[in-house]
VMD Tcl script that builds the backbone (N, CA, C; Angstrom):
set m [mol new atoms 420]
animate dup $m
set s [atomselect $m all]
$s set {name element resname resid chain x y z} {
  {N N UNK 1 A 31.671 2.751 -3.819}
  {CA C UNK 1 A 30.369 2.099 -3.871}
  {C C UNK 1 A 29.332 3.120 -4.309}
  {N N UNK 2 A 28.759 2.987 -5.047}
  {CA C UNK 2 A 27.528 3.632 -5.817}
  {C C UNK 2 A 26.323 4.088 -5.098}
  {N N UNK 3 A 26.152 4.996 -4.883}
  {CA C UNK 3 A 24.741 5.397 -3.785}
  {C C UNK 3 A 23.783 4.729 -4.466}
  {N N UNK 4 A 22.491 4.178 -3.802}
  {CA C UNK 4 A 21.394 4.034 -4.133}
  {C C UNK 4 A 20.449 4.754 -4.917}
  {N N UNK 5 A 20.007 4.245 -5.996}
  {CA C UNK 5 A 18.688 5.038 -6.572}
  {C C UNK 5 A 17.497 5.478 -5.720}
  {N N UNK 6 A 17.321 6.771 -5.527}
  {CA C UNK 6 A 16.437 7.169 -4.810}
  {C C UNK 6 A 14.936 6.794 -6.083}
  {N N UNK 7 A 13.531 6.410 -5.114}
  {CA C UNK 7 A 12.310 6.537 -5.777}
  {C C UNK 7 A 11.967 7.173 -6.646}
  {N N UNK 8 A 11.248 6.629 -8.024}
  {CA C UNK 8 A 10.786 7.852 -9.007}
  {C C UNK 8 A 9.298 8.136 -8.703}
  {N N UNK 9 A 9.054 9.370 -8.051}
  {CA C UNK 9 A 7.532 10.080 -7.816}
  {C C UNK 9 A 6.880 8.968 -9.210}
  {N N UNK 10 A 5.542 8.952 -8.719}
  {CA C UNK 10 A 3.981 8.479 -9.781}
  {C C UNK 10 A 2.969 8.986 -9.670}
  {N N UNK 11 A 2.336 9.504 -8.774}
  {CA C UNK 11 A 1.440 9.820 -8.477}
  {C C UNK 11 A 1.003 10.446 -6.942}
  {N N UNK 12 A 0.579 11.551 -6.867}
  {CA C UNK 12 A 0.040 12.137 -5.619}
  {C C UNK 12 A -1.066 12.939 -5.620}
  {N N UNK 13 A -2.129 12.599 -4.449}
  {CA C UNK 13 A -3.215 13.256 -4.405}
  {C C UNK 13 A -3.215 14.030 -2.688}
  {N N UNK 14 A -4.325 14.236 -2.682}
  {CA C UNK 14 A -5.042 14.468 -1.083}
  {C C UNK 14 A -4.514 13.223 -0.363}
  {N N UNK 15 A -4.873 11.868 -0.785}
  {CA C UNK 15 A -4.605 10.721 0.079}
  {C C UNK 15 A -3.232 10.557 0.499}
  {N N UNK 16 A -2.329 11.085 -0.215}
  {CA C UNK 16 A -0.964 10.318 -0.173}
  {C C UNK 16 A -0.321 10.291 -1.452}
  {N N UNK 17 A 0.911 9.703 -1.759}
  {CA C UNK 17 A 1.618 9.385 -2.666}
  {C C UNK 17 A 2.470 8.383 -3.194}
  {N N UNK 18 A 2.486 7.784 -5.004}
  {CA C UNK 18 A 3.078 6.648 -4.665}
  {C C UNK 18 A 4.703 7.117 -5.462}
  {N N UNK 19 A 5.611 6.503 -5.281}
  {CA C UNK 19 A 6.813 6.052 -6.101}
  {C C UNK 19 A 7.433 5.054 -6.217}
  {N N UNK 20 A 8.179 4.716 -7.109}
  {CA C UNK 20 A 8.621 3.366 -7.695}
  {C C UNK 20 A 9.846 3.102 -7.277}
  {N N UNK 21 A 9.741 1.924 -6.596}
  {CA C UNK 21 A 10.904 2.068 -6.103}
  {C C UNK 21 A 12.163 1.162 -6.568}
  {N N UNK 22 A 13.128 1.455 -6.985}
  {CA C UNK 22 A 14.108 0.586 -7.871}
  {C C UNK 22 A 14.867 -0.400 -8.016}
  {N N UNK 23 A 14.144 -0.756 -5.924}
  {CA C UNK 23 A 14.635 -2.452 -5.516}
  {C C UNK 23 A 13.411 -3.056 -6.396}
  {N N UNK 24 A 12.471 -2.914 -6.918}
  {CA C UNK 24 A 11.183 -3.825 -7.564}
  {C C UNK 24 A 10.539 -3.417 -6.600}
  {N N UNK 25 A 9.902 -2.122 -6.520}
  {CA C UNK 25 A 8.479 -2.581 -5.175}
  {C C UNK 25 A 7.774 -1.028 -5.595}
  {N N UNK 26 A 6.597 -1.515 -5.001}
  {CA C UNK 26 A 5.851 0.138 -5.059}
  {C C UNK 26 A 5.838 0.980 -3.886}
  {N N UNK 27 A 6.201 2.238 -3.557}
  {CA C UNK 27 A 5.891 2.451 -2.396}
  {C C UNK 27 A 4.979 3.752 -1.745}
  {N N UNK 28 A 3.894 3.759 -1.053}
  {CA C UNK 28 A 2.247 4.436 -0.990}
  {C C UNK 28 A 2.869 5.103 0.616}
  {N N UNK 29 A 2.767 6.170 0.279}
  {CA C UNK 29 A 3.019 7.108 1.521}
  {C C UNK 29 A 1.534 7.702 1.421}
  {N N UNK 30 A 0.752 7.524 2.861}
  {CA C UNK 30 A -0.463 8.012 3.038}
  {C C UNK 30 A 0.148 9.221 3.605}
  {N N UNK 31 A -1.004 10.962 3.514}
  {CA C UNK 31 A -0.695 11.993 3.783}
  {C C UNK 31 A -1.605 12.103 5.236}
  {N N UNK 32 A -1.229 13.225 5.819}
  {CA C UNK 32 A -1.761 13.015 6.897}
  {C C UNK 32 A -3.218 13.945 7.227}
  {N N UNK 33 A -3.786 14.849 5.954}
  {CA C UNK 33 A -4.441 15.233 5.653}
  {C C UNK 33 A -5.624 14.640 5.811}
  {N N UNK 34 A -6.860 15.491 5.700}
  {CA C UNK 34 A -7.982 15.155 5.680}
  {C C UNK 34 A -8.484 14.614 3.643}
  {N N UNK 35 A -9.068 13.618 3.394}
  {CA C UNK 35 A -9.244 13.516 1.641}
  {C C UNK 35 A -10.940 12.853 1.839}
  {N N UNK 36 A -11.062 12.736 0.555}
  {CA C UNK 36 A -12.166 12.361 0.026}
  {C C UNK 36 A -12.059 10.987 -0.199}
  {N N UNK 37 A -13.304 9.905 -0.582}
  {CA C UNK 37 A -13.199 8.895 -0.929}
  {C C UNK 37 A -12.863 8.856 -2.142}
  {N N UNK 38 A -13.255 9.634 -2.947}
  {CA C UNK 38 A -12.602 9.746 -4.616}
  {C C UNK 38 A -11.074 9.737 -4.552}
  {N N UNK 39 A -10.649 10.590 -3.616}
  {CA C UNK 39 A -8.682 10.357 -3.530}
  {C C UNK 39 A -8.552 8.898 -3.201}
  {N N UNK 40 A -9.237 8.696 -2.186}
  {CA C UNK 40 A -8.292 7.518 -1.530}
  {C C UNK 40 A -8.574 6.160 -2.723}
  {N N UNK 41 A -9.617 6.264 -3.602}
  {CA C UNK 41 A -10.085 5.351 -4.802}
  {C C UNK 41 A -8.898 5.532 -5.912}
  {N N UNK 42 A -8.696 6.935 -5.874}
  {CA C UNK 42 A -7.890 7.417 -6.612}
  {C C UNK 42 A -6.042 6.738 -6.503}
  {N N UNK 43 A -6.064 7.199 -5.670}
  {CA C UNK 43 A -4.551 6.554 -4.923}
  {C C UNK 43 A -4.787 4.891 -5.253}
  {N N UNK 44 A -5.456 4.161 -4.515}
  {CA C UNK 44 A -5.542 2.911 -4.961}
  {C C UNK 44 A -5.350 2.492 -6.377}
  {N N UNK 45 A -6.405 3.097 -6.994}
  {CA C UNK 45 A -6.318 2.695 -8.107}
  {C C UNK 45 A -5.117 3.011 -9.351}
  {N N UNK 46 A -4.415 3.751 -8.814}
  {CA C UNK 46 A -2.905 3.979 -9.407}
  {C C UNK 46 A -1.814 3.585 -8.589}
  {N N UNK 47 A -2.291 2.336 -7.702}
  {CA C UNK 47 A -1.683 1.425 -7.078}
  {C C UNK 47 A -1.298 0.282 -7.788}
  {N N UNK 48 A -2.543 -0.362 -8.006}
  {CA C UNK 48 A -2.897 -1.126 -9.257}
  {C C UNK 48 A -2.240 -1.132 -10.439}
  {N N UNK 49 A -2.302 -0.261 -11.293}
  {CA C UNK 49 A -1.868 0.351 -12.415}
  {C C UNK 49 A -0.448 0.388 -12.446}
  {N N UNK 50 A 0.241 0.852 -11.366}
  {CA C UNK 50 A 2.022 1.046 -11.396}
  {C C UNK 50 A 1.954 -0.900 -11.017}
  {N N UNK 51 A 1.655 -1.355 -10.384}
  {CA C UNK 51 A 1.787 -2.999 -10.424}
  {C C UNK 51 A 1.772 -3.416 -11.513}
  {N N UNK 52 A 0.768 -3.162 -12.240}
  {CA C UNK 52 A 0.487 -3.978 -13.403}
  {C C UNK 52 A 2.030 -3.461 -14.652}
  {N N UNK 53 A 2.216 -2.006 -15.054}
  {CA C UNK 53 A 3.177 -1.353 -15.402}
  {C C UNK 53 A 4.152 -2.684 -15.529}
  {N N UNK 54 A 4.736 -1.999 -13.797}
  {CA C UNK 54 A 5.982 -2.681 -13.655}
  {C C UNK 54 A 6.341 -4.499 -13.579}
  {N N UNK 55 A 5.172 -4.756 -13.195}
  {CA C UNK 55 A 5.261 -6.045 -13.540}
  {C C UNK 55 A 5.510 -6.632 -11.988}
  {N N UNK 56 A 4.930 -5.771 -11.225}
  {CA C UNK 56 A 5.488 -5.849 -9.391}
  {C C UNK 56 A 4.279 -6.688 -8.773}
  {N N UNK 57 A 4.974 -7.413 -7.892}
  {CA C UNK 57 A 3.712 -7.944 -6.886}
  {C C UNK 57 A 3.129 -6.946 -5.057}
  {N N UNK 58 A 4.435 -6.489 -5.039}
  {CA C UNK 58 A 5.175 -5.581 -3.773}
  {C C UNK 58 A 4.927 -4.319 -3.755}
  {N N UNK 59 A 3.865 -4.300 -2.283}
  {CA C UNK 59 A 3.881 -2.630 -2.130}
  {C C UNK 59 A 4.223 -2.626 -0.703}
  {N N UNK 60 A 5.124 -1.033 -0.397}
  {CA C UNK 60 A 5.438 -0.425 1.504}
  {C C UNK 60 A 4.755 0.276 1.509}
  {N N UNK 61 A 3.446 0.211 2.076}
  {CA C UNK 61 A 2.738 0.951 2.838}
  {C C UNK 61 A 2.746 1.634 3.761}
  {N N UNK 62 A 3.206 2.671 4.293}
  {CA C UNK 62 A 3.423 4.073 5.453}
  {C C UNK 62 A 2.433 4.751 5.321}
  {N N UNK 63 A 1.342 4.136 6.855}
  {CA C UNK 63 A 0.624 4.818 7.404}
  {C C UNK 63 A 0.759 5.559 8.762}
  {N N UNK 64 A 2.121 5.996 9.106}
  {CA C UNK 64 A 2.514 6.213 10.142}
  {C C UNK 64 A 1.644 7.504 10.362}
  {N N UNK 65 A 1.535 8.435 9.296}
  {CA C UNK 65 A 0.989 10.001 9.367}
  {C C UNK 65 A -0.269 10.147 9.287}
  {N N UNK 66 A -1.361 8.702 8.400}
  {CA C UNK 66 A -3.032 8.595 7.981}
  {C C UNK 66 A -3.973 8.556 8.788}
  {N N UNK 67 A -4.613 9.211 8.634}
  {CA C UNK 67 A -5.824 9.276 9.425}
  {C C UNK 67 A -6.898 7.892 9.446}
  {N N UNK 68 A -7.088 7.560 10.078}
  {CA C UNK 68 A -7.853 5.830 10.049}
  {C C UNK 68 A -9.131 6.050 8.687}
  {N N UNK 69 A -8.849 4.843 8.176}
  {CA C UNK 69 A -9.970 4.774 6.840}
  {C C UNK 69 A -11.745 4.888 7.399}
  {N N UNK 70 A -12.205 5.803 6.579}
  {CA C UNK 70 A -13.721 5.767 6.962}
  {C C UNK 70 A -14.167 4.445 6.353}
  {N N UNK 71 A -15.620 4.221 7.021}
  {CA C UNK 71 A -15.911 2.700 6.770}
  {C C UNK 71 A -15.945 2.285 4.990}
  {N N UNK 72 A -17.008 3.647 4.006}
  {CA C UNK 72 A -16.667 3.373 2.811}
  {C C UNK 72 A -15.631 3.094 2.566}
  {N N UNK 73 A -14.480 3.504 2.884}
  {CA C UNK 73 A -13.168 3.473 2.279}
  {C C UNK 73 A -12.532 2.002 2.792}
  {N N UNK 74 A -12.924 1.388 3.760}
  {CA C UNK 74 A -12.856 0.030 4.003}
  {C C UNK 74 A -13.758 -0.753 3.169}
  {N N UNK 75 A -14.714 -0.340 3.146}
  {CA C UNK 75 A -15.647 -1.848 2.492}
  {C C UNK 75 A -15.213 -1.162 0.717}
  {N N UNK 76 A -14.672 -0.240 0.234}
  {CA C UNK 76 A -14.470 -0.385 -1.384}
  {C C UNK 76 A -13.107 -0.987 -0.966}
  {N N UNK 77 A -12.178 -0.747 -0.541}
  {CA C UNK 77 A -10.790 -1.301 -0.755}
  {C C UNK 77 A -11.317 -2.539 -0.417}
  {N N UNK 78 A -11.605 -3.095 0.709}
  {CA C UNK 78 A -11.977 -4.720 0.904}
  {C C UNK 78 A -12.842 -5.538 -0.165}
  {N N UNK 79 A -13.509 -5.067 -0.604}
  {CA C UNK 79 A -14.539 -5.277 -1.212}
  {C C UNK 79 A -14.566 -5.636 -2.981}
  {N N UNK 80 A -14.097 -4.268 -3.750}
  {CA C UNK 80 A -13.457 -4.311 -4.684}
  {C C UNK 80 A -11.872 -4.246 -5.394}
  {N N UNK 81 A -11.205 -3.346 -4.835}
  {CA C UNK 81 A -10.030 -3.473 -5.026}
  {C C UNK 81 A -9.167 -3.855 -4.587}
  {N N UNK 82 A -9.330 -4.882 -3.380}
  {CA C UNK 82 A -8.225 -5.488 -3.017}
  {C C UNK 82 A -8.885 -7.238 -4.332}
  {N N UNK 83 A -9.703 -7.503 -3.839}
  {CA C UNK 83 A -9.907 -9.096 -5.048}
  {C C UNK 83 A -9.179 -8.495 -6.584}
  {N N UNK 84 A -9.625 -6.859 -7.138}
  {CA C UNK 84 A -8.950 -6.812 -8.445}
  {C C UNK 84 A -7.518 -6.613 -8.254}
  {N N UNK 85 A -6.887 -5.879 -7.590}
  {CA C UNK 85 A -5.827 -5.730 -7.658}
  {C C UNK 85 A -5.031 -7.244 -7.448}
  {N N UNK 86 A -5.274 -8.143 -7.066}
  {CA C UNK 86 A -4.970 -9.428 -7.186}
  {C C UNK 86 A -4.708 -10.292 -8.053}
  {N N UNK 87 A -6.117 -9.784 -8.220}
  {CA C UNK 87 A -6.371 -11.049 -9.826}
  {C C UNK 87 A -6.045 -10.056 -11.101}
  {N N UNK 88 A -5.826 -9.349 -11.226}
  {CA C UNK 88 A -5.524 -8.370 -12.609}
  {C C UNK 88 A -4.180 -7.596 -12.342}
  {N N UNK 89 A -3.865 -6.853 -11.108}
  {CA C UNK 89 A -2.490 -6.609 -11.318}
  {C C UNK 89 A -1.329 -7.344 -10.739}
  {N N UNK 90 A -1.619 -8.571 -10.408}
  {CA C UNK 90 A -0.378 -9.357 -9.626}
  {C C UNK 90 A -0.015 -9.243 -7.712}
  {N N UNK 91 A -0.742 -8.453 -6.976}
  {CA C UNK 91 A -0.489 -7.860 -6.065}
  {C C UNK 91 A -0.517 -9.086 -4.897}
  {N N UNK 92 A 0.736 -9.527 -4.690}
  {CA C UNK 92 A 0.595 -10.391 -4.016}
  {C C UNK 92 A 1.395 -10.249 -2.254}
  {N N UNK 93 A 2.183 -9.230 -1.643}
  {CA C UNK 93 A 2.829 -9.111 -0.715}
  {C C UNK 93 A 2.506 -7.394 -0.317}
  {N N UNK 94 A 2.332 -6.914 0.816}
  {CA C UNK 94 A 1.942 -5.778 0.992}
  {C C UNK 94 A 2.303 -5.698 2.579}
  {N N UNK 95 A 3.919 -4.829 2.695}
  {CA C UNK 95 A 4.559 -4.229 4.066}
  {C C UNK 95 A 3.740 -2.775 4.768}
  {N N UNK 96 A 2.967 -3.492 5.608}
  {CA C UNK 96 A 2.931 -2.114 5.995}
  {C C UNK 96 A 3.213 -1.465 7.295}
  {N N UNK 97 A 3.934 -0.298 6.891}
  {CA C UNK 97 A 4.593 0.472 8.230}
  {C C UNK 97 A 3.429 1.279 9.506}
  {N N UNK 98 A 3.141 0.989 10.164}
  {CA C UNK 98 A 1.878 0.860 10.830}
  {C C UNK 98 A 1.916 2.441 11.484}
  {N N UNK 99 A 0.705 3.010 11.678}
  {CA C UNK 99 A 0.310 4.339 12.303}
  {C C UNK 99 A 0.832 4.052 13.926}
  {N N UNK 100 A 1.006 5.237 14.796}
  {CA C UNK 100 A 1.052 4.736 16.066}
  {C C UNK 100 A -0.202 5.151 16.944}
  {N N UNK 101 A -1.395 5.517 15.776}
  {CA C UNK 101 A -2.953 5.939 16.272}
  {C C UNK 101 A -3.603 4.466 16.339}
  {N N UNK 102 A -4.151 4.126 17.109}
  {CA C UNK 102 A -5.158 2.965 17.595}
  {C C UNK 102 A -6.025 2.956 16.714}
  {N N UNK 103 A -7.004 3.998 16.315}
  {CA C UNK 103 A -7.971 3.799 14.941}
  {C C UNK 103 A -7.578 3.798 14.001}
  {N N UNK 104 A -6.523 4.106 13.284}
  {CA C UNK 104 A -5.779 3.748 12.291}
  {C C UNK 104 A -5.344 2.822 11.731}
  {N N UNK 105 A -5.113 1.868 13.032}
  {CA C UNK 105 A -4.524 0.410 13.044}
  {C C UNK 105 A -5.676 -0.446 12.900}
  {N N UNK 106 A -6.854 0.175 13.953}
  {CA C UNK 106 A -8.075 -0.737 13.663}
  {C C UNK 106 A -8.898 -0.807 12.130}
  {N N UNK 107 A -8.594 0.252 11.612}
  {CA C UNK 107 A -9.243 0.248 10.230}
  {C C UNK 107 A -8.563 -0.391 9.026}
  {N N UNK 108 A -7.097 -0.236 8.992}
  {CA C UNK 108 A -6.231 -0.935 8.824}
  {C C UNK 108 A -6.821 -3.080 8.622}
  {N N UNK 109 A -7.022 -3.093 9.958}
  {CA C UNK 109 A -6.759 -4.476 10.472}
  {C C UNK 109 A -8.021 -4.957 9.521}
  {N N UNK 110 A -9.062 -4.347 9.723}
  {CA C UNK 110 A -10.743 -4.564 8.489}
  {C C UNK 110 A -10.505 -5.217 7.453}
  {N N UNK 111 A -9.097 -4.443 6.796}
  {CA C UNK 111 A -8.999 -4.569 5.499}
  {C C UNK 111 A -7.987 -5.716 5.176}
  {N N UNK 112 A -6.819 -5.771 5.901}
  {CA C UNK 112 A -6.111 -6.943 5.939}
  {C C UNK 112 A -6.526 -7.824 6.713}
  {N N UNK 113 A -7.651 -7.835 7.168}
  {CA C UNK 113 A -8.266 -9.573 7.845}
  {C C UNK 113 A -9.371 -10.378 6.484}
  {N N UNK 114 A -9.359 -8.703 5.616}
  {CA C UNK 114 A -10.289 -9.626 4.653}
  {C C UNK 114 A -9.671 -10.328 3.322}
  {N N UNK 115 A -8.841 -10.785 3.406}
  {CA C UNK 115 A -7.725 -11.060 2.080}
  {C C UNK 115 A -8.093 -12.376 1.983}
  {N N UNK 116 A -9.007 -13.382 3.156}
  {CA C UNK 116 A -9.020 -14.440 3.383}
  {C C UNK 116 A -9.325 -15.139 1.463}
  {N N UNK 117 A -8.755 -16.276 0.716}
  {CA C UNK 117 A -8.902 -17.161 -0.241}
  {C C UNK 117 A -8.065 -16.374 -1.314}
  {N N UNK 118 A -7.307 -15.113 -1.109}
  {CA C UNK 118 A -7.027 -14.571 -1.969}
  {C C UNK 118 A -4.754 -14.618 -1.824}
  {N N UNK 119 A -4.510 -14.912 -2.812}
  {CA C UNK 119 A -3.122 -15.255 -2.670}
  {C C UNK 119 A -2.229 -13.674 -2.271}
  {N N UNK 120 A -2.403 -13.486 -1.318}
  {CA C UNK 120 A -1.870 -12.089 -0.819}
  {C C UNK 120 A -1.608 -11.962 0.895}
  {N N UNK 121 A -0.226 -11.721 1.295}
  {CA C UNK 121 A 0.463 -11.545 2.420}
  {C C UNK 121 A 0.603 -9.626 2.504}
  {N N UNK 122 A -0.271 -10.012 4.221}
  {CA C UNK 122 A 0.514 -8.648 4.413}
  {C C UNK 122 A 1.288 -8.805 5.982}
  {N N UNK 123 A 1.990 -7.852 6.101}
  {CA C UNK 123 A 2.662 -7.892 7.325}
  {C C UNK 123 A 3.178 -6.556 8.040}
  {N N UNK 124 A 3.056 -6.464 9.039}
  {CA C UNK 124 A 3.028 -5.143 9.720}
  {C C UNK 124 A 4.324 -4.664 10.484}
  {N N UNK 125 A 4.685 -3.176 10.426}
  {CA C UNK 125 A 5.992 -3.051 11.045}
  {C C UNK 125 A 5.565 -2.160 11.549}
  {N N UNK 126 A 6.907 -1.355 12.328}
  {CA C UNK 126 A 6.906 -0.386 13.155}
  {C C UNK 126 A 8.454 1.074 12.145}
  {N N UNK 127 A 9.067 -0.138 11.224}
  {CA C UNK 127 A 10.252 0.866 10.719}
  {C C UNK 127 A 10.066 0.546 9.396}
  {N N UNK 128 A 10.258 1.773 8.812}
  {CA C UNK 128 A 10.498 1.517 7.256}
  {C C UNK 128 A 11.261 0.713 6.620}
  {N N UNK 129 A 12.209 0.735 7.134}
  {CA C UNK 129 A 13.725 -0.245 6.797}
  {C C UNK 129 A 13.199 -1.540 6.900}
  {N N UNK 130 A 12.538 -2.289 7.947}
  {CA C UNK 130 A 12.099 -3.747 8.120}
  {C C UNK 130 A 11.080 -4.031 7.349}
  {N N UNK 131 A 10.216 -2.840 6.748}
  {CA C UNK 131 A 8.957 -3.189 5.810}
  {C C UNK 131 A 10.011 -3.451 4.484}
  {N N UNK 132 A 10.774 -2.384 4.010}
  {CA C UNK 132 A 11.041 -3.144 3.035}
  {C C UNK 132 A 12.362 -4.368 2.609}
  {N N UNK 133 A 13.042 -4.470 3.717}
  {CA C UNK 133 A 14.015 -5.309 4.085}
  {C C UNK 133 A 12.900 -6.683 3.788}
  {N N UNK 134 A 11.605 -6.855 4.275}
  {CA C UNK 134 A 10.628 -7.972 4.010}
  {C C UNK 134 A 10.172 -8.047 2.526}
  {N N UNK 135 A 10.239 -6.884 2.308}
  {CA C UNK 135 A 9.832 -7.133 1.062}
  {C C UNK 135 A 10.751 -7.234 -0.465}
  {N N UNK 136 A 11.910 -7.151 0.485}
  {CA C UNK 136 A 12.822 -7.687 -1.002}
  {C C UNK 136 A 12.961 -9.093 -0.324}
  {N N UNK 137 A 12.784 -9.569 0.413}
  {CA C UNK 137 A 12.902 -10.966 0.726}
  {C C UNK 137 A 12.009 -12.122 -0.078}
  {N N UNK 138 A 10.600 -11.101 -0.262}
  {CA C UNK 138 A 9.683 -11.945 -0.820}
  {C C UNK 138 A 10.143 -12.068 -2.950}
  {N N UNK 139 A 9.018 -13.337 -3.380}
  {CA C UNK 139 A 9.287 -13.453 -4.604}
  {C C UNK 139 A 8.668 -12.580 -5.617}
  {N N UNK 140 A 9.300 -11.961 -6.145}
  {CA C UNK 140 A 8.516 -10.924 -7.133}
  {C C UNK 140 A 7.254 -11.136 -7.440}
}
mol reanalyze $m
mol bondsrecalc $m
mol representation Tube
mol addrep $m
């Protein structure tokens, strides 16, 4: 039996990092570092971009290590790039592997309570394996 294709690296900043992953999905490892709002815009926005690429709706999100989003960094992701990444790169399902910090989760929660009218599921885990075990379940 053939080992699995491990992820091809895309992009990494201060915020984190993404790679492609070769079941169809994107996957955004936040760093556990201190960053700027320009990274974390940054990271997003070559979130977007590998979606649109690949033609993916699916990202695993691992925030197990991130430091909770400052409020800018909630109201631009809520605000602007979660409606574009929607409507322009397809982004419709988003696993995410949850921090085990309380403010992390709460800043988190800001941003996925605001998805409301917009065709996009997210859902929260505790293991990597079940985030993306969900997300090959879903439809491309």
């Amino acid at each position: 039996m053939p080992a699995a294709s491990a992820p091809s690296p895309y992009f990494a900043n201060a915020a984190g990092r993404l790679s492609l992953d070769p079941a169809g999905f994107l996957r955004a490892h936040w760093s556990r570092g201190p960053r700027r709002l320009a990274d974390t815009q940054a990271l997003f926005e070559h979130m977007a971009r590998a979606l649109q690429e690949q033609g993916w709706g699916r990202i695993l999100i691992n925030q197990v290590e991130m430091p909770p989003f400052t409020t800018p960094e909630q109201q631009w992701v809520a605000r602007h790039w979660l409606p574009q990444a929607v409507q322009q790169a397809g982004y419709r399902f988003g696993a995410v592997v949850v921090s085990p910090q309380v403010l992390t989760r709460l800043a988190t929660a800001y941003i996925t309570t605001h998805v409301q009218g917009l065709p996009l599921l997210y859902r929260s885990f505790e293991r990597d394996e079940d985030a993306a075990a969900w997300l090959l379940a879903q439809a491309r």
